[in-house]
C-alpha positions as a Markdown table, in Angstrom:
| # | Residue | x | y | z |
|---|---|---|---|---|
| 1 | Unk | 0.0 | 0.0 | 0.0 |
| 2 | Unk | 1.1 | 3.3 | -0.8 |
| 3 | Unk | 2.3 | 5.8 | 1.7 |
| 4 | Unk | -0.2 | 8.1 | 2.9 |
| 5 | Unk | 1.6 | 11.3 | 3.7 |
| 6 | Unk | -1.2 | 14.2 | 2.6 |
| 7 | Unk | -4.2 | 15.2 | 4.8 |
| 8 | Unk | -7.4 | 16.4 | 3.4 |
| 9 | Unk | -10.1 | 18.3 | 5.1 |
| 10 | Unk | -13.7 | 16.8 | 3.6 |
| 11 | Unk | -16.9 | 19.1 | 5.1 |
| 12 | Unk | -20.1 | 16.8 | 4.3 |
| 13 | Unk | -23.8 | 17.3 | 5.5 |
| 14 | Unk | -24.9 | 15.3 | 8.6 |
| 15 | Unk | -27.1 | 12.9 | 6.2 |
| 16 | Unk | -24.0 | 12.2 | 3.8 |
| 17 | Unk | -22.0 | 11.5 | 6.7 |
| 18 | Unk | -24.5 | 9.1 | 8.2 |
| 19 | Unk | -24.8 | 7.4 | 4.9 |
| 20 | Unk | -21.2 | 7.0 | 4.1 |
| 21 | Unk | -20.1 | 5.5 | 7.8 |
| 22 | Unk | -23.4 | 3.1 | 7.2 |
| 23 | Unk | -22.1 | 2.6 | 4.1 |
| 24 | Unk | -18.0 | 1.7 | 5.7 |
| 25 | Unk | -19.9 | -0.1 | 8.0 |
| 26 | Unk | -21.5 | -2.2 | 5.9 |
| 27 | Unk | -18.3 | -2.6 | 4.5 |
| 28 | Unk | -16.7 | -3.2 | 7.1 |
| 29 | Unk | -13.7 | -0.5 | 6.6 |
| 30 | Unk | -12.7 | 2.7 | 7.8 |
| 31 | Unk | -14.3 | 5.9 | 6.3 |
| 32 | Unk | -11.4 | 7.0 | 4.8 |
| 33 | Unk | -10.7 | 4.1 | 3.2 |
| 34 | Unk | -14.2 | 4.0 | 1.5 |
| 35 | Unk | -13.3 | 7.3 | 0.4 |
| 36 | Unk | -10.4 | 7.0 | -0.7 |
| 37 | Unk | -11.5 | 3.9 | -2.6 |
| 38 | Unk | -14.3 | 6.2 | -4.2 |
| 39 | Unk | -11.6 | 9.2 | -5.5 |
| 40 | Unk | -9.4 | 6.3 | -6.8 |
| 41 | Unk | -12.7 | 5.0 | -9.1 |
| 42 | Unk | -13.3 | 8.3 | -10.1 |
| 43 | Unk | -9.4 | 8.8 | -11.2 |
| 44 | Unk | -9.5 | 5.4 | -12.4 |
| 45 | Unk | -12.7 | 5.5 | -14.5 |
| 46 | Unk | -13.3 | 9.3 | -15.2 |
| 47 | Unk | -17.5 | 9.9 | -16.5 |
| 48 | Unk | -18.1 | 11.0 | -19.8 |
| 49 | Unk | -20.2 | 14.0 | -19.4 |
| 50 | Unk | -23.5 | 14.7 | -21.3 |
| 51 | Unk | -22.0 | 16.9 | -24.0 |
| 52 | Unk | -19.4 | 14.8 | -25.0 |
| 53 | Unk | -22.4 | 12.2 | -25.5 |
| 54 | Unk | -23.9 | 14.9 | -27.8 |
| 55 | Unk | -21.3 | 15.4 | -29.7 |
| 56 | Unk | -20.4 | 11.9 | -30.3 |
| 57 | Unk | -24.4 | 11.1 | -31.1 |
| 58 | Unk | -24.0 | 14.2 | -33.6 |
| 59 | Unk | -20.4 | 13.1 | -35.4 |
| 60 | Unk | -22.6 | 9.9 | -35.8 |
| 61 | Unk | -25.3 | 11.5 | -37.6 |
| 62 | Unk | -22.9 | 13.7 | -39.1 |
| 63 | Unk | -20.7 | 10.6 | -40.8 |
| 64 | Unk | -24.1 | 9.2 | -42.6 |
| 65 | Unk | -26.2 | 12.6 | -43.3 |
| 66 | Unk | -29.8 | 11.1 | -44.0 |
| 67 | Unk | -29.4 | 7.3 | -43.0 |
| 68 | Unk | -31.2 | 6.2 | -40.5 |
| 69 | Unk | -28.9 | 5.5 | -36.7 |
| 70 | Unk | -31.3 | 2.1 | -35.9 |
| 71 | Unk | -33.4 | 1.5 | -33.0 |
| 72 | Unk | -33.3 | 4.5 | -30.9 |
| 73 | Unk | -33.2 | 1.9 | -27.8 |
| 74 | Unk | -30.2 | 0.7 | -29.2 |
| 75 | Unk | -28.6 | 3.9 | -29.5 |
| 76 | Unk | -29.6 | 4.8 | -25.9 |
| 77 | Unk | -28.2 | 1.7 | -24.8 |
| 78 | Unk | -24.8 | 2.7 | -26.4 |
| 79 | Unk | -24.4 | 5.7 | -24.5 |
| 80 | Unk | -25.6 | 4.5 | -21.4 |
| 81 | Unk | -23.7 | 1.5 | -21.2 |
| 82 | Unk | -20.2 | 3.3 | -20.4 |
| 83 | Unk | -21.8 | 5.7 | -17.3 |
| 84 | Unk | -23.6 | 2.2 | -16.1 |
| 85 | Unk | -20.5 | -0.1 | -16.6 |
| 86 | Unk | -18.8 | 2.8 | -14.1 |
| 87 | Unk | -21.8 | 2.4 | -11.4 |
| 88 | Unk | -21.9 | -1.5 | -11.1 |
């Protein structure tokens, strides 16, 4: 494990608090190390945000001007699946 040599002062409202020790002590882990855990996913597996979901859906219409992009459920799916993959 690496050394831990930087300190961090986190302010959260009594409600996130309560549900992030239930949730360490579900865990059965420390606080810190649930949060740490959390900052290393988000490092590790950063979101895509909304716009850059546009503008990916648009380059896609824009590459084949009047075809049709399929089943829009399909095409949902597709840019879901990378914010859900991150959640599970």
């Amino acid at each position: 494990m690496a050394v831990l040599e930087r300190r961090l002062q986190v302010l959260f409202s009594e409600a996130q608090y309560q549900a992030l020790a239930a949730y360490a002590h579900k865990l059965r882990k420390p606080i810190g190390a649930v949060v740490r855990e959390s900052v290393q996913d988000t490092l590790r597996h950063p979101r895509r945000d909304s716009r850059a979901a546009l503008e990916s859906l648009f380059a896609s219409w824009d590459a084949a001007p009047g075809e049709s992009m399929g089943d829009w459920d399909d095409v949902k799916a597709s840019f879901e699946r990378p914010f859900l993959d991150g959640i599970s």
